[in-house]
GUROBA-12582 format. One record per residue (C-alpha): x, y, z; residue in three letters. Coordinates in steps of 0.25 Angstrom, whole numbers, padded with zeros to 4 digits, always signed. Layout:
N
XYZALA...
This chain:
733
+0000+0000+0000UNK+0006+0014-0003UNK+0006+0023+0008UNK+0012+0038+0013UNK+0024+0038+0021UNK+0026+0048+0031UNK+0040+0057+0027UNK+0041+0048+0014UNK+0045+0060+0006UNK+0049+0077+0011UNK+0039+0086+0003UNK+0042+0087-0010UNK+0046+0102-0015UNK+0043+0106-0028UNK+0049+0119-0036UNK+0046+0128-0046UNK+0055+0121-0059UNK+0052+0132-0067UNK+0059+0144-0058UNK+0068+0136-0051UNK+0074+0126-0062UNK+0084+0135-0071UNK+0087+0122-0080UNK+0084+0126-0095UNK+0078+0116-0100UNK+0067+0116-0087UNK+0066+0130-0092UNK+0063+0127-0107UNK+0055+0116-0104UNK+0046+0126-0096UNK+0044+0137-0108UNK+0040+0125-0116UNK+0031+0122-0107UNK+0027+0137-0106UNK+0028+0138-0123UNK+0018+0125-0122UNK+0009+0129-0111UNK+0007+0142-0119UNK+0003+0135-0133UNK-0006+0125-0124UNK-0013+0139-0119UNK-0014+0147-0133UNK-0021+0132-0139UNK-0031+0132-0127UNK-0035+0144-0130UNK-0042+0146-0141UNK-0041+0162-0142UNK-0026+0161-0141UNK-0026+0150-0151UNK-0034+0156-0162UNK-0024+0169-0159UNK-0012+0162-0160UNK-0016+0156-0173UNK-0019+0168-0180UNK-0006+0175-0176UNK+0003+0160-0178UNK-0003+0161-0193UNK-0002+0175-0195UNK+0013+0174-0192UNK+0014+0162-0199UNK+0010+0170-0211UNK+0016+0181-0208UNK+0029+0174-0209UNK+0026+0169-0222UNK+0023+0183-0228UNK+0037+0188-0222UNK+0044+0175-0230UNK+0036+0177-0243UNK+0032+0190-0246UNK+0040+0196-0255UNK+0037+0211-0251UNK+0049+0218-0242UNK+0038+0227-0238UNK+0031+0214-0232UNK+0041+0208-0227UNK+0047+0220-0219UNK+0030+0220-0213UNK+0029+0207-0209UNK+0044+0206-0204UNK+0040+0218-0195UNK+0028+0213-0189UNK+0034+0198-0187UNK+0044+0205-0180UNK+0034+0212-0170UNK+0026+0199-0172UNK+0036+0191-0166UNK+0040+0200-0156UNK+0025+0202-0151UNK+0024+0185-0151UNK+0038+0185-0143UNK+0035+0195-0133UNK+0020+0191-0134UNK+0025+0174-0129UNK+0036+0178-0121UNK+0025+0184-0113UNK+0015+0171-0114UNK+0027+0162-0109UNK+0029+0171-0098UNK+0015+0172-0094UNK+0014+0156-0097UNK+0026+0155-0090UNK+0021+0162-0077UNK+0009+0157-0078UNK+0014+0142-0078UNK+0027+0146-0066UNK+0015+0150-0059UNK+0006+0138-0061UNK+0017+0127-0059UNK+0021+0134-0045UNK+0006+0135-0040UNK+0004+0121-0045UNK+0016+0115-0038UNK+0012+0122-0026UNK-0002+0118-0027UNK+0003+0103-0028UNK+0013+0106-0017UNK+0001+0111-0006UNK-0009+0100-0012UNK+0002+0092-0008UNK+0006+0096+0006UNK-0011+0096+0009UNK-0013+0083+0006UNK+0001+0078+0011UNK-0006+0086+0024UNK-0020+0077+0022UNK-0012+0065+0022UNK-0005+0069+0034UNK-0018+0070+0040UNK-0024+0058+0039UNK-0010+0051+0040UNK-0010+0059+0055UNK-0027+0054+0056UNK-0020+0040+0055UNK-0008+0044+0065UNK-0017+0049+0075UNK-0028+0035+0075UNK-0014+0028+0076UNK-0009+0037+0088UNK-0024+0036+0093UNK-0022+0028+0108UNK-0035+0021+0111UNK-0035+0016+0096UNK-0021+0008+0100UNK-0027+0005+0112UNK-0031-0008+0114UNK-0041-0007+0126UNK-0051+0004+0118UNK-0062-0004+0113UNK-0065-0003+0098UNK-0078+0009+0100UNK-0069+0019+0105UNK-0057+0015+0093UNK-0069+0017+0083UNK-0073+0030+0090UNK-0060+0036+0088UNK-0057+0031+0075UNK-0072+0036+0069UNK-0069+0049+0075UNK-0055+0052+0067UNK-0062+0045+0053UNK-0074+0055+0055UNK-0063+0066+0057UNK-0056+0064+0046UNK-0064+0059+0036UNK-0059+0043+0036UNK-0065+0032+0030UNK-0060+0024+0041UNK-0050+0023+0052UNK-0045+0011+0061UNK-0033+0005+0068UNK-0026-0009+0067UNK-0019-0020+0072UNK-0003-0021+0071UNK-0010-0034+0061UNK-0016-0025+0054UNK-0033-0026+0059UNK-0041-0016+0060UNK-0056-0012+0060UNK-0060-0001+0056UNK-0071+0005+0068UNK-0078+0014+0055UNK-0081+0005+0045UNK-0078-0009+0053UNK-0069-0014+0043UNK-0059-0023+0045UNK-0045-0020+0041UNK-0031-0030+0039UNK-0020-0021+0033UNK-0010-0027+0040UNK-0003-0030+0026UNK-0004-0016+0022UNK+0007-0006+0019UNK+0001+0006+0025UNK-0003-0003+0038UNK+0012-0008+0040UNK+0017+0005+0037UNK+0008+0010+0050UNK+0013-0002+0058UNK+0028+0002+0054UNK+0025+0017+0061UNK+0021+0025+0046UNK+0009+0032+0044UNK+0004+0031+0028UNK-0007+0033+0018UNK-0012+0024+0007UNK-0015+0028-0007UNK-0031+0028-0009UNK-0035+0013-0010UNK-0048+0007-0012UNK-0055+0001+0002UNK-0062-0011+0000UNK-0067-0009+0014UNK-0072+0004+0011UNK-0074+0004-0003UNK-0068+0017-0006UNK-0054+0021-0010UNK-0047+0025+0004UNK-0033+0029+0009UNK-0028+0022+0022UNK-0019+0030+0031UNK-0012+0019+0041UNK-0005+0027+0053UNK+0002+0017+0065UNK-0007+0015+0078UNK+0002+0017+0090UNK+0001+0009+0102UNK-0006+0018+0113UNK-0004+0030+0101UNK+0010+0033+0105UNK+0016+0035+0092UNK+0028+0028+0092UNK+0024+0016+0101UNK+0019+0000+0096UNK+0012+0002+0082UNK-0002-0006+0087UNK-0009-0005+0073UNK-0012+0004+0061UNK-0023+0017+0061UNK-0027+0016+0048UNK-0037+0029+0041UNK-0045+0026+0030UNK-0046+0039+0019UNK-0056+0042+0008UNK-0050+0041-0005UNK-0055+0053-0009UNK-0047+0061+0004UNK-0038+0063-0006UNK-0043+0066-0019UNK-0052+0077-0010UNK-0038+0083-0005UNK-0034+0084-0021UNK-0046+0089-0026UNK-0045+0101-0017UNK-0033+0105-0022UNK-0036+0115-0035UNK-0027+0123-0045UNK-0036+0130-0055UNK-0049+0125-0059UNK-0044+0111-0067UNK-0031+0109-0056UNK-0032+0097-0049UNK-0024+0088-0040UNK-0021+0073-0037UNK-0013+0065-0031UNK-0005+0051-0034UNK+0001+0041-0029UNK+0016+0038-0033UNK+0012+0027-0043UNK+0002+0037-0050UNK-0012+0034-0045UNK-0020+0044-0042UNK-0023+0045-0027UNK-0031+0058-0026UNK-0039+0066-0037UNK-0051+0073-0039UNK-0058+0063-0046UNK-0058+0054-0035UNK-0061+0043-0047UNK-0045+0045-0051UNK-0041+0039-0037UNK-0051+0028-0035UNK-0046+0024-0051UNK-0033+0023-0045UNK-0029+0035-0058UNK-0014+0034-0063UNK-0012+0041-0075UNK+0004+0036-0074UNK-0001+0022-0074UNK-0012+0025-0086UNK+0001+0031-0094UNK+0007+0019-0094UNK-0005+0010-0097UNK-0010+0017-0106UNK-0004+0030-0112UNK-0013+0039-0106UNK-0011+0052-0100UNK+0004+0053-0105UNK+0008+0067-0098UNK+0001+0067-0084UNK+0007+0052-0083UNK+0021+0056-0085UNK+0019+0070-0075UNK+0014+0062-0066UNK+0026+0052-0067UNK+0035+0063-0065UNK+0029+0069-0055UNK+0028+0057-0046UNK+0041+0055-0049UNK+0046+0067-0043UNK+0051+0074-0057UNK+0041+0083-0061UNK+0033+0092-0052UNK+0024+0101-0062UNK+0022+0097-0076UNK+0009+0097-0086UNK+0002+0088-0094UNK-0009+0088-0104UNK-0023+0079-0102UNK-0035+0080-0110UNK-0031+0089-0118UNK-0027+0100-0106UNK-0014+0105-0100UNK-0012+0103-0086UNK+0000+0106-0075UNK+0001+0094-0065UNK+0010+0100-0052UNK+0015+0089-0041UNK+0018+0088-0030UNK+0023+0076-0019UNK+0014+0072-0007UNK+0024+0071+0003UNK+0025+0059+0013UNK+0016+0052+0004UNK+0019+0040-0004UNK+0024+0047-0018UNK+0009+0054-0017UNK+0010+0066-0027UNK+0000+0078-0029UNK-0004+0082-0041UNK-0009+0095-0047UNK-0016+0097-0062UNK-0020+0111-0067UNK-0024+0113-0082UNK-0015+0123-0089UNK-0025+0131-0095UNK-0031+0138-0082UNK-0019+0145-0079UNK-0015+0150-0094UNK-0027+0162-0095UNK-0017+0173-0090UNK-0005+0167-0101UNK-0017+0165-0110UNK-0023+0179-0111UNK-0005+0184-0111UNK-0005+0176-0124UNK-0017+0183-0129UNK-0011+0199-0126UNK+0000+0194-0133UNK-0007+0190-0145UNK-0015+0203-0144UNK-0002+0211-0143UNK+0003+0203-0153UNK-0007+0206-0163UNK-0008+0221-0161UNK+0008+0221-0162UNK+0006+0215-0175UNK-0004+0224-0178UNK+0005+0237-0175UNK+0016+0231-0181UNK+0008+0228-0194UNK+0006+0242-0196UNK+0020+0250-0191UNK+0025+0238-0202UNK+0018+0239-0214UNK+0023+0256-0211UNK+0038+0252-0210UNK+0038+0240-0221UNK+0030+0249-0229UNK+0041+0261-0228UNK+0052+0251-0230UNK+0046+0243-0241UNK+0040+0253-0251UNK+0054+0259-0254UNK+0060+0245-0255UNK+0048+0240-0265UNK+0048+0251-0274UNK+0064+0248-0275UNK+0062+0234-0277UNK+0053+0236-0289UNK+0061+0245-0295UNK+0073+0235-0296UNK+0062+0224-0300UNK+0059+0236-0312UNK+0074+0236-0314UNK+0075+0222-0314UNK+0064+0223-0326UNK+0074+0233-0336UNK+0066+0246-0329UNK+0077+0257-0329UNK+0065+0270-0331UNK+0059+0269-0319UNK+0063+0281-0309UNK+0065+0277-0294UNK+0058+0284-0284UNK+0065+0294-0277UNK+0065+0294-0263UNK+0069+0304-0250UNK+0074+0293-0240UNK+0088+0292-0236UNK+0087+0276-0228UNK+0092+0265-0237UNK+0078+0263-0245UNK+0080+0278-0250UNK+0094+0275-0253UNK+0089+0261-0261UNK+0081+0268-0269UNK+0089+0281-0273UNK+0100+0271-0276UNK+0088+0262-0285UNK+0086+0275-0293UNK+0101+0278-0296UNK+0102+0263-0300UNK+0090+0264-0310UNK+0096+0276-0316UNK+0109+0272-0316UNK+0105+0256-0325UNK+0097+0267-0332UNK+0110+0273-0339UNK+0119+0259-0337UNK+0107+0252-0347UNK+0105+0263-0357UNK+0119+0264-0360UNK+0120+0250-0362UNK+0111+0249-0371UNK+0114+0260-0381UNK+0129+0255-0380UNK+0124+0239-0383UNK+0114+0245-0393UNK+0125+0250-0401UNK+0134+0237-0401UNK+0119+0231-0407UNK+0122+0238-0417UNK+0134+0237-0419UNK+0139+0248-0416UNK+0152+0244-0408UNK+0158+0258-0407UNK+0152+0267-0398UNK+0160+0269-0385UNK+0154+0267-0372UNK+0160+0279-0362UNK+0149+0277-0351UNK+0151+0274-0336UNK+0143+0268-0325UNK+0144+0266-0310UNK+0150+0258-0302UNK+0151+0241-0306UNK+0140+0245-0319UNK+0152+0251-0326UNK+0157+0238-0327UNK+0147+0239-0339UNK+0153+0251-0346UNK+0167+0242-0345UNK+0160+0230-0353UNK+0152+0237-0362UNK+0167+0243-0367UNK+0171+0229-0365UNK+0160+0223-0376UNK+0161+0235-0385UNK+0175+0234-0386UNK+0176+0219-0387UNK+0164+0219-0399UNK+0172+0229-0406UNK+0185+0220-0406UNK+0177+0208-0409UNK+0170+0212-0421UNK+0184+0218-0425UNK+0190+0202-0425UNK+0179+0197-0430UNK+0179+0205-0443UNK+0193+0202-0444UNK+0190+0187-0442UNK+0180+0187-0452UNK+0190+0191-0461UNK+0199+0180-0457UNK+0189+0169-0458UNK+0184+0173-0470UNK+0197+0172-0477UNK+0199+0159-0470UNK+0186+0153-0475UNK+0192+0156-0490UNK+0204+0147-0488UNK+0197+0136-0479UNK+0186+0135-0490UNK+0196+0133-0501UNK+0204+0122-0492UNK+0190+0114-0490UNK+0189+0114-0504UNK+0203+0107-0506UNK+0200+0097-0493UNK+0187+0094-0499UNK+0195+0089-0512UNK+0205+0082-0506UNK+0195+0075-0498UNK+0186+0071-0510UNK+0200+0064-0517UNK+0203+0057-0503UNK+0188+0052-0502UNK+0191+0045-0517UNK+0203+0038-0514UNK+0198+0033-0500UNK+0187+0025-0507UNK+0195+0018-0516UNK+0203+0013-0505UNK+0190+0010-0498UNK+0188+0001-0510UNK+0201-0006-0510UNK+0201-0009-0496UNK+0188-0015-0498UNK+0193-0026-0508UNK+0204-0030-0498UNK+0196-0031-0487UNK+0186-0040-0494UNK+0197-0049-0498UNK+0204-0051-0484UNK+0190-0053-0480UNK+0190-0065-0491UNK+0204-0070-0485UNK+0197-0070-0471UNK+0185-0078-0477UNK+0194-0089-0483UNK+0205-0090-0472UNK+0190-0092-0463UNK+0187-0105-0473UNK+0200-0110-0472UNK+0202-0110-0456UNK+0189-0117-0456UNK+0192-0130-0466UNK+0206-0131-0457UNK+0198-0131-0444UNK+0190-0143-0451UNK+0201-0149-0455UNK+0208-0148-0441UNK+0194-0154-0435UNK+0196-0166-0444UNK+0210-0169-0442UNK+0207-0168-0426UNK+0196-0178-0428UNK+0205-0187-0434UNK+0216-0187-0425UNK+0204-0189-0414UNK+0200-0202-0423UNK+0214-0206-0421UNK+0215-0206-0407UNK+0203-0213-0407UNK+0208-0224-0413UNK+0221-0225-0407UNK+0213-0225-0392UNK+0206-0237-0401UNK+0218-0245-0403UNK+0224-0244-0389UNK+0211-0250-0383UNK+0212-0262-0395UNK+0227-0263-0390UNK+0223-0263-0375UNK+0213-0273-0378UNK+0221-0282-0385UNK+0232-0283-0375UNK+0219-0288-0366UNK+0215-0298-0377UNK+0229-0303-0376UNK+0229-0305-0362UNK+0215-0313-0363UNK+0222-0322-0373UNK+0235-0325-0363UNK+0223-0327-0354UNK+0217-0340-0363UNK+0230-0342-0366UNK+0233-0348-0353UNK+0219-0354-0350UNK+0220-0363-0362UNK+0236-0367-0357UNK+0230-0370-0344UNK+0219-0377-0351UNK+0227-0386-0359UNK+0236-0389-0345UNK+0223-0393-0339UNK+0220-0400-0353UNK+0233-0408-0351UNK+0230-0412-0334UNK+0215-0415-0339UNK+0222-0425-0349UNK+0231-0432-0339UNK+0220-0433-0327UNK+0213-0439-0339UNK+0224-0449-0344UNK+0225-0453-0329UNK+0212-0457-0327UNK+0209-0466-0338UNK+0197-0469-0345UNK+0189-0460-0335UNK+0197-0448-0339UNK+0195-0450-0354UNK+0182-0439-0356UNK+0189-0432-0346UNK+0202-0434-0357UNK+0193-0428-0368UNK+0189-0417-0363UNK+0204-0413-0357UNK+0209-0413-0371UNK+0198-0406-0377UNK+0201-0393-0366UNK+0216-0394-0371UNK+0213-0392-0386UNK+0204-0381-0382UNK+0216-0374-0373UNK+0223-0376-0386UNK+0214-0371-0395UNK+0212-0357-0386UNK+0227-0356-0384UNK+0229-0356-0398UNK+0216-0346-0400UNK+0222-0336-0390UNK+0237-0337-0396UNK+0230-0332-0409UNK+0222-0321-0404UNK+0236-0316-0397UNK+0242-0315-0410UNK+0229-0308-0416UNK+0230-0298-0403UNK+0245-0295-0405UNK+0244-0294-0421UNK+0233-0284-0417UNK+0241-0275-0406UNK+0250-0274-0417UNK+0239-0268-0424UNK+0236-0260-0414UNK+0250-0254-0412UNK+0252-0251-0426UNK+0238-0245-0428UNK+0240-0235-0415UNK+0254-0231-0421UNK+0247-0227-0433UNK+0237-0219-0426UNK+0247-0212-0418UNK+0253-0208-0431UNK+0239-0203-0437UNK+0234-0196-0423UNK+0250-0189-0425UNK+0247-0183-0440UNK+0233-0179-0437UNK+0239-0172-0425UNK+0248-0165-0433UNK+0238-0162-0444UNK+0229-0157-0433UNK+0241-0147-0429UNK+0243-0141-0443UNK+0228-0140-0445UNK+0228-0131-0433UNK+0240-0123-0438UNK+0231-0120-0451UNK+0219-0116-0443UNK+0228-0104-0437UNK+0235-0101-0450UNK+0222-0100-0455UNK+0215-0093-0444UNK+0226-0084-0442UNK+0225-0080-0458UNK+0209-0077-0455UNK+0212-0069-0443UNK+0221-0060-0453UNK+0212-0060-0464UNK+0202-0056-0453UNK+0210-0044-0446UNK+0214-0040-0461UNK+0198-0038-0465UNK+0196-0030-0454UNK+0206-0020-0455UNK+0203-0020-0470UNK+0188-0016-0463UNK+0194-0007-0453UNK+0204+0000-0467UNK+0190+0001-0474UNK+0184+0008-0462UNK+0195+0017-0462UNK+0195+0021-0475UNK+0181+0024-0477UNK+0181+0032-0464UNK+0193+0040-0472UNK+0184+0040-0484UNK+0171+0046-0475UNK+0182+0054-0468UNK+0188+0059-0484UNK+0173+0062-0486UNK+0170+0070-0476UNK+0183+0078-0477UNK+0178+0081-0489UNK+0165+0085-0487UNK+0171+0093-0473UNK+0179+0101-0484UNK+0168+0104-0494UNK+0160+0110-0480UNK+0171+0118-0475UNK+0174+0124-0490UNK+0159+0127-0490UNK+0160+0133-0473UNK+0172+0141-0477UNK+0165+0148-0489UNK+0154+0149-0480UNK+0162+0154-0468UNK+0168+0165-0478UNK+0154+0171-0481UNK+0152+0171-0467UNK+0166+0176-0463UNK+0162+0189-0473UNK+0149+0190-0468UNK+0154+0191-0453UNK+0165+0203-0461UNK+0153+0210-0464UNK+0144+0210-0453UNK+0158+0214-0443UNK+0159+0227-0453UNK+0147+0231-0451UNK+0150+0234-0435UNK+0155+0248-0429UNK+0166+0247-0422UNK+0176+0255-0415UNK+0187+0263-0424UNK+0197+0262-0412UNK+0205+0250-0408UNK+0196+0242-0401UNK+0202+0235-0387UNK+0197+0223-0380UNK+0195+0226-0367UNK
């Protein structure tokens, strides 16, 4: 159970951060808040808004008029009333941030003041009841043990009727009690504030529904002293029992303005004591919500702070309004903190209507300022235009207009005495230009130009001598060049003439050499073609010869297998060989065996000595094929010799076949090469022959340019005689 603690904390002091705090950035954060709270006023009121508008587009335009309009007389208006303008809006919200300033200094110490004596009265309340709970404990005859019950409810009726309790009673050290009021029976011997009590400590719970009562309640638990000596046996706990709404009754009476208000809450947020009662019985905690559910973002985190000891005056903005919250500690409570809301806009009428005198001002400043303006820009400006448009006049080739005169001696009268002299001085600088180029128009090259002009536009007169004097050498050389030329032309047309001829002989005898070469190329061309034929009947021959040498060794791998084999013949035939010798030995025992046994041997005789004529006869058989096998491996022998000689000479025919392929390859290679520079000689001379041709056609032009550049040449003469020049030696300068 949460509960007060009798010196938990000293009293908390709170100062004024805003005059006391030199930090700077407390200090801009402050005019920020000022600057806000003045913008939050002038939108809440809709007068102030509408007025602000209208001047906020008015300059608006007005500085637009100053960046676009082209008229100096404009521009020097509107600069001079943004100038007032803007001295009328800085004077006019330094005053309003004063005011609001002021205003707010004033607010914020009468708040945290408030907030500190709210706090002090009900830290005074709690006291009371704390010392209403001390007294019952101190109280002799309720530690007593020999008064009966009556006269322990007598006492304890009389102090709840006193002081408004909803009940009142004493316990056991187990924790037992009855209450004499409502005759409830009580066990809070496992409570914090009842332990607290039994350990010597006076405290007061946070507001807690009764379920005995059935009505939220606050308990105040003092110790009950044995024989009421303070200081003796703790006997029991003398408990008070407090309407809910003690408090929020305290709170409510607590007023700044007409929508300030005050509640209290615990150190985890919940809302304790409020107005509306309904807040407290909801157990309210607006900290809590935040987390939850988003809610309520800015009065959550000021309260945070503020419970945590970091903040103690801020504002924050619900339902659409401003508000100031102000806090301050409960002391010897259990982190209880008071707080104090007042809305913003019941204290802003007196910055509100200094915003107003200023627009006011503002506007018959600008007023004023609009008129002394369009007189100054008006005397400035007129002098300036009508220069201006004299020099855009200028600009157009207008030298006859006169300039105003003018009796001023400040700069504009100097500007446009001097625009006068400058008219009338391009006046004479164009007009002898003119009759001076007019004259070279017509060809007229020697007047003499004597004038002279003022300052850098003499440069003029020095390049006007400079262009007649350079004309009048010019055409001076170019009479003499046409002379020259056309004296050149005469002997370039009669050289062109003889090229041309030469040209026309050399075409001739370039295309009977054309022809010629022609004839040769066509018959190395021939050679090519024939040396082609013959490189391809040697290949065939080659391919034949190579075939048969292949035939050879073909057949020479033939007759070494037939020799091989023969060899194997021969060994088979030793092979019977000895069979039929064994045979006729066997023959010859059979015949004995026989001989020995008489008549019973005689088929046996018979058939001995018919084996023995056959082993004879396949020993005879086998001798013969011997001789045959040798007779033929001499056969062999001889043949594979021959062979070899043949596979030799087709070798070598094979050898010179492919010495003719390259004799005959290389002979094509060369009959090729040779047709092709024949080609590349043919080329050559026909580019000679287009080349001769156009030579000559070149020279029939340039005989026919230079008779024409002649004509020309005496043309140019005449038309050079016709200008007036100078008598005297002309020097370029």
């Amino acid at each position: 159970m949460k509960k007060f603690k009798i010196n938990f904390k000293d009293k908390l002091k709170v100062i004024d951060k805003v005059n006391k705090n030199n930090d700077i950035k407390e200090h801009l954060a402050n005019i920020k808040k000022v600057v806000n709270n003045i913008i939050n006023s002038i939108k809440s009121n809709k007068r102030l808004m509408k007025i602000t508008d209208f001047i906020r587009k008015k300059s608006k335009d007005l500085l637009f008029l100053i960046a676009n309009k082209t008229s100096i007389r404009s521009k020097i208006f509107l600069s001079f009333i943004s100038l007032i303008l803007a001295v009328v809006v800085i004077l006019g919200g330094i005053s309003a941030f004063q005011s609001y300033k002021i205003t707010f200094d004033t607010l914020e110490r009468t708040m945290n003041n408030v907030a500190q004596i709210s706090s002090e009265s009900i830290k005074n309340e709690i006291d009371t009841y704390k010392a209403v709970a001390t007294n019952i404990g101190l109280n002799q005859q309720l530690s007593d043990m020999t008064v009966n019950n009556q006269q322990k409810a007598k006492i304890l009726t009389q102090m709840s009727e006193a002081y408004g309790l909803l009940d009142a009673y004493t316990t056991n050290t187990k924790g037992k009690g009855e209450s004499p009021i409502t005759k409830q029976i009580y066990m809070i011997g496992e409570t914090d504030y009842f332990l607290s009590s039994m350990a010597g400590s006076t405290v007061v719970t946070e507001p807690k529904m009764n379920d005995k009562i059935g009505r939220v309640t606050f308990t105040v638990s003092a110790p009950l002293w044995e024989d009421g000596v303070y200081g003796s046996k703790i006997v029991g706990a003398a408990i008070i029992v407090l309407d809910g709404k003690v408090m929020s009754d305290i709170v409510s009476s607590v007023k700044v303005g007409e929508g300030g208000f005050a509640y209290i809450l615990d150190k985890d947020g919940y809302t304790i004591a409020h107005p509306v009662y309904e807040k407290v019985v909801q157990s309210e905690n607006i900290i809590r919500s935040y987390k939850e559910k988003g809610i309520n973002k800015q009065l959550a985190e000021i309260e945070q702070k503020m419970l945590s000891m970091k903040l103690d005056l801020g504002d924050y903005e619900l339902d659409g309004q401003k508000n100031l919250l102000a806090y301050s500690y409960i002391d010897e409570s259990d982190g209880w903190g008071l707080f104090i809301s007042a809305p913003q806009s019941e204290y802003t009428g007196s910055t509100n209507l200094s915003l107003f005198i200023t627009l006011a001002v503002s506007v018959l400043a600008l007023v004023l300022s609009y008129v002394v303006g369009k007189v100054v820009s008006d005397n400035i400006a007129n002098p300036v235009i009508m220069c201006a448009e004299r020099l855009k006049d200028l600009s157009e080739g207008d030298l006859h207009t006169e300039v105003l005169s003018t009796t001023r001696e400040d700069e504009i009268g100097m500007l446009m005495k001097s625009l006068g002299s400058t008219v009338k001085g391009l006046n004479v600088i164009i007009h002898d230009i003119s009759f001076h180029l007019g004259a070279i128009a017509d060809g007229d090259f020697s007047n003499r130009i004597d004038s002279e002009y003022n300052g850098d536009f003499n440069t003029i007169v020095v390049s006007m001598k400079q262009i007649n004097s350079y004309l009048n050498h010019m055409v001076k050389q170019v009479n003499e060049s046409a002379e020259q030329v056309a004296c050149g032309s005469e002997q370039l047309a009669g050289g062109a003439q003889a090229l041309s001829q030469g040209a026309t002989e050399q075409a001739s005898s370039v295309q009977e050499l054309s022809a010629t070469i022609s004839e040769i190329t066509e018959q190395i061309n021939s050679n090519a073609l024939n040396a082609g034929k013959a490189r391809e009947a040697s290949l065939e021959s080659a391919v034949q010869v190579q075939n048969s040498s292949n035939y050879v060794k073909e057949m020479n791998d033939a007759m070494s297998e037939i020799n091989k084999t023969s060899k194997e013949i021969a060994k088979i035939i030793k092979v019977i060989d000895n069979i039929a010798f064994q045979t006729n030995i066997l023959a010859l025992n059979a015949s004995v065996e026989a001989a020995r046994a008489g008549s019973a041997g005689n088929g046996f005789a018979v058939v001995a000595q018919e084996v023995k004529s056959l082993a004879l006869k396949s020993a005879e058989a086998a001798k013969n094929t011997e001789e045959l096998i040798e007779n033929s491996l001499k056969a062999v022998v001889k043949g594979t010799k021959v062979a070899a000689k043949t596979n030799e000479a087709l070798n070598m025919a094979v050898e010179k076949s492919n010495v003719v392929e390259d004799m005959i390859k290389e002979i094509t290679e060369a009959s090729n090469k040779q047709a092709e520079a024949a080609v590349q000689v043919l080329s050559g001379v026909e580019q000679i022959s287009f080349i001769v041709q156009t030579n000559s056609a070149t020279a029939e032009e340039s005989a026919a340019a230079s008779e024409e550049l002649s004509s020309q040449a005496q043309i140019m003469k005449e038309l050079v005689e016709k200008i007036k020049l100078t008598e005297e030696s002309v020097e370029v300068i």
